[in-house]
DRENKOLDREN-245425 format. One record per residue (C-alpha): x, y, z; residue in three letters. Coordinates in steps of 0.5 Angstrom, whole numbers, plus 500, padded with zeros to 3 digits. Layout:
N
XYZALA...
This chain:
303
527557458UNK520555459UNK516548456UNK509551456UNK508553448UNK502557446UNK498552444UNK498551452UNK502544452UNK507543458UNK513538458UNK513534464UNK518529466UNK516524472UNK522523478UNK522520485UNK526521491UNK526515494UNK527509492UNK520506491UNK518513493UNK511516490UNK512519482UNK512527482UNK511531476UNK516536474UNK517542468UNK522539464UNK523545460UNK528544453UNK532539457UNK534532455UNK533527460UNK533520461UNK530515466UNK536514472UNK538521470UNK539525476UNK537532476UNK536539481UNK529540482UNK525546485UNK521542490UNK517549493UNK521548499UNK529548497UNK533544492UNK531537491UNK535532489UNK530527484UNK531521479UNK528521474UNK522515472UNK519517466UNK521521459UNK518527458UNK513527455UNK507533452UNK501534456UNK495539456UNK497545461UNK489544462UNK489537464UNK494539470UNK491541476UNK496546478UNK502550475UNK509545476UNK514547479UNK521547475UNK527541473UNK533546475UNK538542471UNK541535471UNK545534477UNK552534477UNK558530480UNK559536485UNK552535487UNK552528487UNK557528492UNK553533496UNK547528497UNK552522499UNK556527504UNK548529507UNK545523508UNK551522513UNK550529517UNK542527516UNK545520520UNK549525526UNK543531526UNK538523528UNK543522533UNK543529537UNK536529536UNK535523539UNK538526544UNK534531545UNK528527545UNK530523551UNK532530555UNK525533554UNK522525555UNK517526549UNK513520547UNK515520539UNK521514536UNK525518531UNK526514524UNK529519519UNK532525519UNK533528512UNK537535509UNK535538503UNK540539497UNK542546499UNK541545507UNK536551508UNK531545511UNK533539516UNK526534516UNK525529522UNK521523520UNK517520528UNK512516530UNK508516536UNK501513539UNK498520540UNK499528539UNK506530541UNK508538544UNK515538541UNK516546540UNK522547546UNK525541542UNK524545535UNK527551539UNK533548541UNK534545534UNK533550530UNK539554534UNK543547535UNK543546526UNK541553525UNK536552519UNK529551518UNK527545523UNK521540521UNK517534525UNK514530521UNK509524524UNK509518520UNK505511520UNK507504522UNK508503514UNK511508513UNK516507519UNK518499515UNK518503509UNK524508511UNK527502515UNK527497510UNK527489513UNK526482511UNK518479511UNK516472513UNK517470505UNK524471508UNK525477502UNK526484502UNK519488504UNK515491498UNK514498501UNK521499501UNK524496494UNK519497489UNK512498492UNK510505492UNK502505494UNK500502501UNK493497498UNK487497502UNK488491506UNK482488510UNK481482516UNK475480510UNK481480505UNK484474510UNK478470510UNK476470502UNK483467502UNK480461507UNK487463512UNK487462519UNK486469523UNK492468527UNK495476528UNK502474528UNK501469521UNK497475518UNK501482520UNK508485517UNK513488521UNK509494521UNK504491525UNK499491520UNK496487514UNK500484509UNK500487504UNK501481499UNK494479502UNK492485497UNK496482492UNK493474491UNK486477492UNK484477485UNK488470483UNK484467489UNK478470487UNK478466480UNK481459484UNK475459488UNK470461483UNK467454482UNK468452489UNK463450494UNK463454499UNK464452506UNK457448509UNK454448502UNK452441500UNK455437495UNK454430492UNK460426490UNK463418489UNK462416497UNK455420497UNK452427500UNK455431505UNK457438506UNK464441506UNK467441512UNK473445509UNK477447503UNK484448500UNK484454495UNK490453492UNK490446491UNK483446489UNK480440494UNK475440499UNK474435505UNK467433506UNK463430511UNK458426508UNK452424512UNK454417514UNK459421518UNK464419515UNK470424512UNK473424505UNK477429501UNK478431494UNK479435488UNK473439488UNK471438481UNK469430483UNK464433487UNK457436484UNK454442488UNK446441490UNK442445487UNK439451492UNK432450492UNK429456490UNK422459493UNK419465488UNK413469489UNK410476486UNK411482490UNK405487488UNK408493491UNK414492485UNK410488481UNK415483479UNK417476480UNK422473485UNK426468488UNK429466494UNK434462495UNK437463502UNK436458508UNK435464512UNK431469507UNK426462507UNK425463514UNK423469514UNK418469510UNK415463513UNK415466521UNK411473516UNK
């Protein structure tokens, strides 16, 4: 059975192993699948287990970067039932492990260990700070579960992602229910946003950014946009002044107007003052510029 026709056009289907797991791609072969349908792959290293996500679909065998392995069958009750009897050896083979880690003392908390389908494979998902010389451990799991043993070192993301838990928003963590890519979340995203820079306000239970910080970027983008910025000098019914601090979601600004005295607002009653803007001929590009940076100004004064 095969899904390559000669026109060199492959069927492929989309299945996950994990809830909010990353896609892979599958040759469905002459199968007829249906995303929740649970089916038998060949994962390259054993059987897998797998739900399919997507229907297939036809793609041209030149757009894949390499040959996919096989869609085995679709899952049966008998191996349905297997995966649920595995999940609870996977727990006890967690515990022995665990035990064998504090014997040898080695530096690494263990979150997962997982079989695969046809058990020739027992993988140990950990954490650790630094580099961990487990091969006496390996030893004595290999004689103790007599199967191919892996140790895999994973993130703290990664770590909530198994774990699973309850975020600050007092919802079930993205990463382990729908999200299957962790977003490039920066300190800089936090201060776009105008959020005070408290770690323990900023940080998810991995410890790191959250996430949804990622995930309102583009909305507080198009909030702020009109806005004056924090220090800029603005003209509104009590007079000028420059803006002292902004609340972006409820679009007002609070002003400290030069006769000291504050006052707040919505950010439309407020004009922004115009930059004033400094312009000269460059010869070397020969073309015209302007400057409006207070800082740029002083530049070109002191040279």
């Amino acid at each position: 059975m095969t899904a390559t026709t000669d026109a060199g056009i492959v069927r492929t289907v989309a299945v996950r192993f994990k809830t909010a797991g990353k896609l892979h791609y599958f040759e469905a072969g002459e199968l007829e699948l249906r995303p929740d349908d649970w089916v038998i792959v060949d994962a390259g290293k054993g059987l897998e287990a797998a739900r399919v996500v997507l229907p297939p679909r036809m793609v041209e065998a030149n757009q894949l970067g390499e040959a996919l392995r096989p869609v085995v069958r679709l899952a049966s009750e008998e191996d349905i039932n297997r995966t649920i009897s595995l999940k609870s050896r996977s727990r006890e083979a967690l515990v022995k492990c665990a035990e064998r880690v504090k014997h040898y003392n080695l530096p690494m908390q263990l979150v997962e260990a997982e079989y695969n389908l046809d058990t020739s494979r027992l993988t140990f998902y950990f954490t650790s700070e630094g580099r961990v010389d487990f091969r006496q451990l390996v030893r004595d799991l290999a004689a103790t579960f007599r199967t191919r043993i892996e140790l895999r070192q994973i993130g703290v993301r990664d770590r909530a992602k198994i774990l699973g838990g309850v975020g600050k928003c007092g919802e079930t963590l993205c990463c382990s229910t729908w999200q299957t890519e962790f977003p490039a979340v920066s300190i800089k995203t936090a201060k776009d946003q105008d959020l005070p820079l408290i770690p323990s306000h900023l940080t998810g239970e991995c410890g790191r950014l959250l996430c949804c910080l990622r995930f309102e970027q583009d909305i507080y983008n198009e909030m702020k946009k009109d806005m004056p910025a924090v220090g800029e000098r603005v003209h509104g019914p009590g007079g000028a002044g420059r803006v002292q601090a902004r609340n972006i979601l409820q679009g007002s600004v609070t002003i400290a107007l030069e006769n000291g005295m504050p006052t707040q607002g919505q950010h439309r009653e407020f004009t922004r003052e115009a930059a004033n803007l400094v312009g000269g001929y460059d010869p070397a590009r020969e073309a015209v510029f302007t400057v409006s940076d207070e800082g740029d100004l002083s530049f070109l004064e002191e040279n």
